[in-house]
N, C-alpha and C positions, 0 to 999 in steps of 0.2 A: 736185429733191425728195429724192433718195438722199443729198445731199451735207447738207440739213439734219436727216435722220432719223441721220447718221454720228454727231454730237455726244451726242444726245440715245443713242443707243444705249449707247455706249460711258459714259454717264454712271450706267445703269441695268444695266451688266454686271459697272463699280465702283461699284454701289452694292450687286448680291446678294452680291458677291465679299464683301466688307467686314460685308455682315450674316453670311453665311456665316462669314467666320471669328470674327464677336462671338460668334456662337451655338458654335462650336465651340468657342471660348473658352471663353464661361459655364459649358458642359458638362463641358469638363476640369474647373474648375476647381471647378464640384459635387462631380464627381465625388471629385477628389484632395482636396479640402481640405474638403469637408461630409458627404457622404456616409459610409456606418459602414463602414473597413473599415482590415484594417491589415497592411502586410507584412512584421510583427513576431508569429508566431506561431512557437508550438510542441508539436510531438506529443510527450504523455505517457500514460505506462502506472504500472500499482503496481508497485512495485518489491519484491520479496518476499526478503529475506536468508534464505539457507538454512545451517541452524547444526546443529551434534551438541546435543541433548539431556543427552548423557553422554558422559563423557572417554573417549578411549581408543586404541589403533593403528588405521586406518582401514585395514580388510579386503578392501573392493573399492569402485570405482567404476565403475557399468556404463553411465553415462553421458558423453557429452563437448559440448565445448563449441556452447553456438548449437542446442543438438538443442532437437525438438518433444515435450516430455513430459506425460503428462496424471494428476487429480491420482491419488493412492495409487502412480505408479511408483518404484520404487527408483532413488534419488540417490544415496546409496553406504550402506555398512555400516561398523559399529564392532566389531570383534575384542570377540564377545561370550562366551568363555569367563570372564572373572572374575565377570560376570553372571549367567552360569549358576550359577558357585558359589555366589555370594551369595542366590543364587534358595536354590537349594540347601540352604544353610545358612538361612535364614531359615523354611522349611518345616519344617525337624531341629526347629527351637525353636519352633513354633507345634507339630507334634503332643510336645513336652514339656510345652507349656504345658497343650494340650489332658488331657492325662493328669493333670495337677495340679489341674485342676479337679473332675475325676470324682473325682481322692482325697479334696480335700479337702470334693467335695460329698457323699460318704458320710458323710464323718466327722461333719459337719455334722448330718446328718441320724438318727444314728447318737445321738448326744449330744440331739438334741430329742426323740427318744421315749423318754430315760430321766428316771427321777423326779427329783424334786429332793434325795430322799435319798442318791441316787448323784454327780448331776452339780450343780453350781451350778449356778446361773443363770446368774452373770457368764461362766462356762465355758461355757457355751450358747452368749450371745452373743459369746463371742470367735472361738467356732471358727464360730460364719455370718460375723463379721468375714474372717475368714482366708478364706474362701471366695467371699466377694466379693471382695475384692485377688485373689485367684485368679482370677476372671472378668475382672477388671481390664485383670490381664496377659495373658490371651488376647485380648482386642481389641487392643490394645496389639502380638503378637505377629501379629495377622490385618494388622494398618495395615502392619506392617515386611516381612512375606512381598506383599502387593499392592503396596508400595514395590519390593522386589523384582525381581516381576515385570513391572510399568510402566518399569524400567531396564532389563530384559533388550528388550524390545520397543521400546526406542526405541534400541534400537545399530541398527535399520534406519528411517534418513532415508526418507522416500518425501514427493513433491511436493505440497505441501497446494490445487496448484490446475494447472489447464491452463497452459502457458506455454512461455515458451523458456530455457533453461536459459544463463546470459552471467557474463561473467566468472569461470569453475570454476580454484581454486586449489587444490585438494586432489587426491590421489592415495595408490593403494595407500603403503602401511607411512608413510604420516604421522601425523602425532598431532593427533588431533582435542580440541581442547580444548572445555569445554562452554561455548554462548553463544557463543562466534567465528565471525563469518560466513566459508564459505569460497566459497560459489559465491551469484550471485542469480537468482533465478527472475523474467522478465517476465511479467507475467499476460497471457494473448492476449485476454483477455475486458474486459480493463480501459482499455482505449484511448482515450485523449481529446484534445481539444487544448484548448491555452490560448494566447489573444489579446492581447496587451498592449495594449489600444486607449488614446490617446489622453481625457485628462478630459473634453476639449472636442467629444467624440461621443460620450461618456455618455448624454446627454438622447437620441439615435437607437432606445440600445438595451434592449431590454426582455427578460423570462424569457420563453422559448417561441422566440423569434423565429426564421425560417430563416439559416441558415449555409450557406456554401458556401467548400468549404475546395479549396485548390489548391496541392499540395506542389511543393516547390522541385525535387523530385527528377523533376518529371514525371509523367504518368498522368494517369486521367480525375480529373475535378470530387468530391469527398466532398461529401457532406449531409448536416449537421448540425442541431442548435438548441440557440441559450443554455440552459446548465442554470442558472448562475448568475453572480451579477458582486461581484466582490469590495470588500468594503466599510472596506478600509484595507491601505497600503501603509506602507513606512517614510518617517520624516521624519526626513531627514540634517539636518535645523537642530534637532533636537530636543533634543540632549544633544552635548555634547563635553567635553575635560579639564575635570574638577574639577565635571562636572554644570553646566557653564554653557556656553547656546547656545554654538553656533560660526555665527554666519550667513554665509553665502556672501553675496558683494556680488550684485545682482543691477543692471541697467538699467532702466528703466520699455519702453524700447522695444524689449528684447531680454527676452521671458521665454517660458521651455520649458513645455511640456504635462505634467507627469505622466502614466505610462502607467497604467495600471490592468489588473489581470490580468482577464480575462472566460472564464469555463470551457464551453467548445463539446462538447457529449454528441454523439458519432457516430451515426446511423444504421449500419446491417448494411452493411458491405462485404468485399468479399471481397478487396480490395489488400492486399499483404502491406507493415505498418507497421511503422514504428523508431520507439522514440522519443526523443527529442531532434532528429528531423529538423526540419526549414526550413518553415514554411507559410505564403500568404497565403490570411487569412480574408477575408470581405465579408458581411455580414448584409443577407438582401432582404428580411428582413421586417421592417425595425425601422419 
């Protein structure tokens, strides 16, 4: 009896053996090749260039590189003594202007309560003429003195947001020209990642859906959700010399996926992030 239950056994133990590996088959091959997920990711942040306002010798820098800075601290200063003058000097000439007004608004005034057997009329209105361009140039002289003063206040850079302060190229007695990035600022608040998923898991993924992100560097699991999916990449067949296609040969049996960038909005973590680091994404909720 044992000797005919032997066959029969061992036929029924490669038989689980063999579903066993179909299903674990199947399963990988959900998994890797249907399933939404891709280990072509990358964490990004804004990127914030931080620049002089206005030219000049750079007076201090009381920050350094890779530091945690939050926004309104001071990122360095611009030697604001010709600032000052200009301040200075543009106040001199708003209280002249000011002064020129009051004279010529007496005189003004002065010429329309006399008759017209004293003053003309055309004289009348020339001197309210002169007395308007007088006001004129007081606003005029008010825009140059608050010009002024908006360049004396910006010889000090300060961080227009929380962040980490990376790549810092500038330094005491440099010359800070205006609109030249010297250092950039990471925003710590801006952190996201982006997925290059494949075209052909497109139809998986939707806006809302859970993310689960898992950095190359190590550490626990992030939790995210599609913010959005992007809806055009480049087409290298599009254009080449002389504005006529350039097609790449292609096989009928050999043809690549386009990736697609897909933007993953992080939930609150407290992992401390890079970005341009390594990620695999996976969407559970798609």
């Amino acid at each position: 009896m044992r000797d005919k239950l032997t066959p029969l056994f061992r036929f029924l133990l490669s038989a689980a053996v063999v579903g066993a590996a179909l299903c674990a088959g199947k399963t990988a091959w959900t998994h890797y090749m249907e399933s939404p997920w891709t280990r072509d990711g990358r964490v990004h942040a804004d990127i914030i260039s931080i620049s002089a306002d206005v030219a000049g010798m750079v007076a201090s820098v009381p920050v350094h590189d890779n530091q945690l800075v939050h926004a309104g601290d001071i990122l360095f200063t611009v030697d604001p003594a010709r600032y000052r003058a200009a301040l200075a000097q543009a106040e001199a000439a708003l209280a002249a202007q000011q002064a020129e007004v009051r004279q010529r608004g007496r005189h003004a005034q002065r010429r329309a309560r006399l008759d017209d057997d004293i003053v003309s009329a055309e004289n009348r209105e020339d001197a309210g003429d002169v007395a308007d361009a007088a006001t004129a140039r007081l606003r005029a002289a008010q825009a140059a003195r608050d010009l002024a003063k908006l360049n004396l206040e910006r010889t000090v850079v300060r961080a227009p947001a929380d962040g980490y302060v990376t790549n810092l190229q500038i330094h005491a007695g440099d010359y800070a020209a205006a609109g030249a990035a010297r250092m950039a600022l990471v925003d710590s608040a801006s952190f996201y990642v982006i997925g290059y998923f494949e075209e052909t898991r497109l139809p998986a993924l939707r806006a809302g859906a859970t993310a689960e992100i898992r950095l190359m560097g190590g550490g626990p699991a992030l939790r995210g959700h599609i913010d959005s999916i992007a809806r055009g990449i480049t087409d290298r067949d599009a254009s080449g010399p002389g504005l006529l296609a350039d097609v790449h040969p292609t096989f009928n049996w050999v043809r690549l996926a386009q990736r697609v960038p897909v933007r993953i909005a992080l939930d609150k973590t407290a992992l401390p992030l890079v970005a341009g680091a390594t990620c695999t994404v996976e969407i559970k909720g798609g």
